[in-house]
TORNUZA-792460 format. One record per residue (C-alpha): residue number from 1; y, z, x negated. Coordinates in Angstrom, 1 decimal, m for minus. Layout:
N
<site NUM, <Y, Z, X>>
...
***
This chain:
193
<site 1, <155.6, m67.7, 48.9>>
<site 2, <158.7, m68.7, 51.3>>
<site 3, <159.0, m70.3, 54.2>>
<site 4, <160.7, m73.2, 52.8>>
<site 5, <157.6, m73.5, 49.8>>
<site 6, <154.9, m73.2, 53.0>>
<site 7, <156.9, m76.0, 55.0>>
<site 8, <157.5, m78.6, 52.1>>
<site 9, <153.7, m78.1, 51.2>>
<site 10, <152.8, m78.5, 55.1>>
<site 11, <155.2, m81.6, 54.7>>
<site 12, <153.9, m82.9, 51.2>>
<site 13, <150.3, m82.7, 52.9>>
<site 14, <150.8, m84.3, 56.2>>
<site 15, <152.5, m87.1, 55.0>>
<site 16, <150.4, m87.9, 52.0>>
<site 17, <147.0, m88.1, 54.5>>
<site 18, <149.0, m89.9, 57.1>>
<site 19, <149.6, m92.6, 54.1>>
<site 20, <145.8, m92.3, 53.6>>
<site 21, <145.1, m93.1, 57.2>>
<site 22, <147.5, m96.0, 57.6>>
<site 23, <146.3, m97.4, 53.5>>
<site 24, <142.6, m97.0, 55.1>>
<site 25, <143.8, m99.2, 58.3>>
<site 26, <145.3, m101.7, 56.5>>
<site 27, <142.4, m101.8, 53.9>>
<site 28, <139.9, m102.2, 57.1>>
<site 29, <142.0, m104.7, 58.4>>
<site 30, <141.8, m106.6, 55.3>>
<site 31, <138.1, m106.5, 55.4>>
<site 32, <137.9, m107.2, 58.5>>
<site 33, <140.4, m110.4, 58.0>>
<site 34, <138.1, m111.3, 55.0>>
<site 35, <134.9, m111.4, 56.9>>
<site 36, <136.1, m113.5, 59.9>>
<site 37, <137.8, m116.1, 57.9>>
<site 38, <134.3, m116.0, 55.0>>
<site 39, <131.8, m115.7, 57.8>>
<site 40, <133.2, m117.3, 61.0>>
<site 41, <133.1, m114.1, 62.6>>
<site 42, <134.5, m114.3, 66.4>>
<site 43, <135.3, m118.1, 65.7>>
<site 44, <133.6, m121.1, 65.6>>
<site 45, <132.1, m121.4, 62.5>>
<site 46, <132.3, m124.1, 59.9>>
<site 47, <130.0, m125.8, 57.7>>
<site 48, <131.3, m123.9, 54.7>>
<site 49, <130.6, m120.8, 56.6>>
<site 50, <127.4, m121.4, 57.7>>
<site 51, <126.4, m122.7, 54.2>>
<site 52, <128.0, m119.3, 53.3>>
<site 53, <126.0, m117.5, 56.3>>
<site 54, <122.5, m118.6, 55.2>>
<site 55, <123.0, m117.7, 51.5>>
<site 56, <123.9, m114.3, 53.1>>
<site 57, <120.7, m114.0, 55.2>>
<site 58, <118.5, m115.5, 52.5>>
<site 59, <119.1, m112.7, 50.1>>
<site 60, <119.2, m110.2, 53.1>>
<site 61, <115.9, m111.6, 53.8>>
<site 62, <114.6, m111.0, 50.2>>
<site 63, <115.6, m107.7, 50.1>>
<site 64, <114.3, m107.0, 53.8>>
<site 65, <110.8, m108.1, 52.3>>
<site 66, <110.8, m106.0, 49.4>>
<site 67, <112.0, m103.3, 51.1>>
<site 68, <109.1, m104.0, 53.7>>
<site 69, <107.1, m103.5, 50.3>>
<site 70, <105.7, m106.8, 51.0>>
<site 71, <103.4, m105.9, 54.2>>
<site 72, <104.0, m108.9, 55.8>>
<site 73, <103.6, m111.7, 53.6>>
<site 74, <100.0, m111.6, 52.7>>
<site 75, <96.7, m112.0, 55.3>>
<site 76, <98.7, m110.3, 58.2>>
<site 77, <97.7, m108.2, 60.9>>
<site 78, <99.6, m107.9, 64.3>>
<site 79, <101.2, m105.6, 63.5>>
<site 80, <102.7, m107.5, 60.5>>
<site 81, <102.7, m110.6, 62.0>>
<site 82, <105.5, m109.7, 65.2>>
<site 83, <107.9, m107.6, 62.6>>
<site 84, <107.6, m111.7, 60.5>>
<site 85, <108.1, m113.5, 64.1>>
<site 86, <110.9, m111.2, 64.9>>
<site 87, <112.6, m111.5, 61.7>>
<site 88, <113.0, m115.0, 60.9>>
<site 89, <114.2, m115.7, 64.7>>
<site 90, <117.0, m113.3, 64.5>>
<site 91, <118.0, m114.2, 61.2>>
<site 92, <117.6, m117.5, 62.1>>
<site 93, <120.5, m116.5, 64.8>>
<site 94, <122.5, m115.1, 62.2>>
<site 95, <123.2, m118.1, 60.4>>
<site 96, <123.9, m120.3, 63.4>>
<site 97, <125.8, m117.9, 65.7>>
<site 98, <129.0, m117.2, 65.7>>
<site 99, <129.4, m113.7, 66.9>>
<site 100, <127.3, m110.7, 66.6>>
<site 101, <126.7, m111.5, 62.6>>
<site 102, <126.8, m107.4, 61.5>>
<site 103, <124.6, m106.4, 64.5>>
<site 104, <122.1, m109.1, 63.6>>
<site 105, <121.9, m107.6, 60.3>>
<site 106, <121.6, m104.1, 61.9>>
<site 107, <118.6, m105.1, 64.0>>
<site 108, <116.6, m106.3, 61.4>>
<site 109, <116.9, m103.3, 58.6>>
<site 110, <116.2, m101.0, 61.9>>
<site 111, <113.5, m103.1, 62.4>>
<site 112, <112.1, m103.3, 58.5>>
<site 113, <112.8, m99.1, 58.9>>
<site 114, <111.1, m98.7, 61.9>>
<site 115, <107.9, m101.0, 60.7>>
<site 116, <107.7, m98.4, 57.5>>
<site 117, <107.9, m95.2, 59.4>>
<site 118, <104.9, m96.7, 61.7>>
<site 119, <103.4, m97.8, 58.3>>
<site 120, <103.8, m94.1, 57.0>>
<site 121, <102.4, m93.2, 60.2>>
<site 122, <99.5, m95.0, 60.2>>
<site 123, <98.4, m94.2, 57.1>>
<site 124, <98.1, m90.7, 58.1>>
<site 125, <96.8, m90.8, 61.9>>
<site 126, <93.9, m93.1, 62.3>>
<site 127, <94.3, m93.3, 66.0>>
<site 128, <98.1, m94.7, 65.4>>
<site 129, <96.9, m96.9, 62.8>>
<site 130, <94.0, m97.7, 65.3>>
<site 131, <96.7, m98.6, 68.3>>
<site 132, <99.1, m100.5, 66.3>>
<site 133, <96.8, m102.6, 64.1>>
<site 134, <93.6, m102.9, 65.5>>
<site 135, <90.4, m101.6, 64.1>>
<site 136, <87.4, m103.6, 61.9>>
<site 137, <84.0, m104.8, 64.4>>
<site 138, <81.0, m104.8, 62.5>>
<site 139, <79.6, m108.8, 63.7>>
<site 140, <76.2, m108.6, 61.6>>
<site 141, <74.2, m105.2, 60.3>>
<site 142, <71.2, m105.9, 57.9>>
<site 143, <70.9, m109.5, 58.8>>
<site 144, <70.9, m109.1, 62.8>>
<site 145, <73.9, m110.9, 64.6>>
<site 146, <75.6, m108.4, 67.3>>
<site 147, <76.2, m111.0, 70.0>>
<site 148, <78.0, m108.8, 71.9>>
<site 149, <80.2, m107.6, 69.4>>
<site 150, <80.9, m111.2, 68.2>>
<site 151, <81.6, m112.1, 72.5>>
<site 152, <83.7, m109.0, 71.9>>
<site 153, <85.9, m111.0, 69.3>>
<site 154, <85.8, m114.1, 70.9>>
<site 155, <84.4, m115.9, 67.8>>
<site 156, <81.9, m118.8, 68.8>>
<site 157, <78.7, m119.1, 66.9>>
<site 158, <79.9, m121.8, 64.8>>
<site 159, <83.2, m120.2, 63.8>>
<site 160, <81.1, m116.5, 62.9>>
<site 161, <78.4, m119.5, 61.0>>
<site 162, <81.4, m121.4, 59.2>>
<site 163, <82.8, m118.1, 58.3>>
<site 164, <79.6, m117.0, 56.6>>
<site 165, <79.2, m120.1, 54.4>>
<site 166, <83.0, m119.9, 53.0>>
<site 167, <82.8, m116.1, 52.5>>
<site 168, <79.3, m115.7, 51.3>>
<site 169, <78.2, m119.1, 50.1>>
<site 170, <75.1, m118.9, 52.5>>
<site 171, <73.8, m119.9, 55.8>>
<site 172, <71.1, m117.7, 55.9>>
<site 173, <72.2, m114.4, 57.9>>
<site 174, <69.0, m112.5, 56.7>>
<site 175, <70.7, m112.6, 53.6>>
<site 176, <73.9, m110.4, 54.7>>
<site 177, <74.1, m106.5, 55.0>>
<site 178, <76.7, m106.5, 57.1>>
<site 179, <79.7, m108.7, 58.2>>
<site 180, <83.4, m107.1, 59.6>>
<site 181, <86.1, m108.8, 61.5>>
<site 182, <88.1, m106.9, 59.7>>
<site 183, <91.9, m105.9, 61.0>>
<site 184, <93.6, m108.6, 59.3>>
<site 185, <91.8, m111.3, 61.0>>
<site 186, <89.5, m112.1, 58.0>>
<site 187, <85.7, m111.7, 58.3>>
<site 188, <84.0, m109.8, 55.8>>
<site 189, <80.4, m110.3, 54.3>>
<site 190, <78.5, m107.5, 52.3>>
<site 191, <75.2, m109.4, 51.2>>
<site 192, <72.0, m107.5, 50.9>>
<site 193, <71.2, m106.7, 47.2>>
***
């Protein structure tokens, strides 16, 4: 091959990406134009933008719940229930503030991420699942109240009692096998057969 062939290529190449890197500035530019003047990004924001903003984080919301594969929506246990708290507040910022709109966003799928791999985790180290969710107390066992259990859970006597009606339709505790505060917050009641 000559010289000349080797340096036109070398010319042919260099020029072509360098128009690829300056198309690709200009492009990110663009988007980058788009999203300040849609979203208010670095600016004040308008009504129409924060209209705009909350259709945003409404369907980034959706998708963050099914992607969450619904853990937190149901009876919630702590571990649920502060991935919920910390979700709607900084979305809730999204909508209303007028920077930091894309690392909002990042937060919360790092968050929804993070809450699955501890999910994942949980389901195959008891101890983890143990430390980040809590664990069951058994409150009655073949129709014997554990008092100190139930001190334990700081449930009163009439709470554990009003429990045991809604759950099991009874009032007589001689009746029950065995009742659980179980992770979630609920109480559980296995009656005698």
């Amino acid at each position: 091959m000559k010289a000349t062939n080797i340096i036109s290529l070398y010319v042919f190449f260099f020029n072509s990406t360098s128009l690829s890197i300056i198309l690709y500035i200009i492009f990110m530019e663009e988007i980058g134009s788009f999203l300040k003047s849609m979203f208010g990004i670095d600016d004040h924001i308008s009504i129409l933008q924060v209209l705009l903003r909350s259709f945003v984080i409404y369907i980034t919301g959706i998708a963050l719940v099914r992607f969450g594969k619904k853990r937190f929506i149901g009876k919630m246990s702590a571990f649920d229930m502060i991935i919920a708290i910390i979700l709607g507040s900084l979305l809730s910022r999204a909508i209303t503030n007028s920077d930091q709109f894309v690392e909002i966003l990042a937060a919360c799928l790092f968050l929804i991420f993070l809450h699955r791999i501890f999910s994942l985790i949980a389901v195959y180290s008891d101890r983890f699942g143990d430390w980040i969710k809590g664990h069951e107390r058994l409150l009655i066992k073949d129709g014997e109240i554990l008092w100190d259990e139930v001190r334990k859970s700081n449930l009163s006597k009439h709470d554990l009692m009003q429990t045991i009606r809604l759950n099991a339709k009874t009032s007589d505790v001689s009746n029950i096998k065995a009742a659980r505060l179980e992770r979630n917050g609920d109480i559980s009641v296995l009656m005698k057969d």
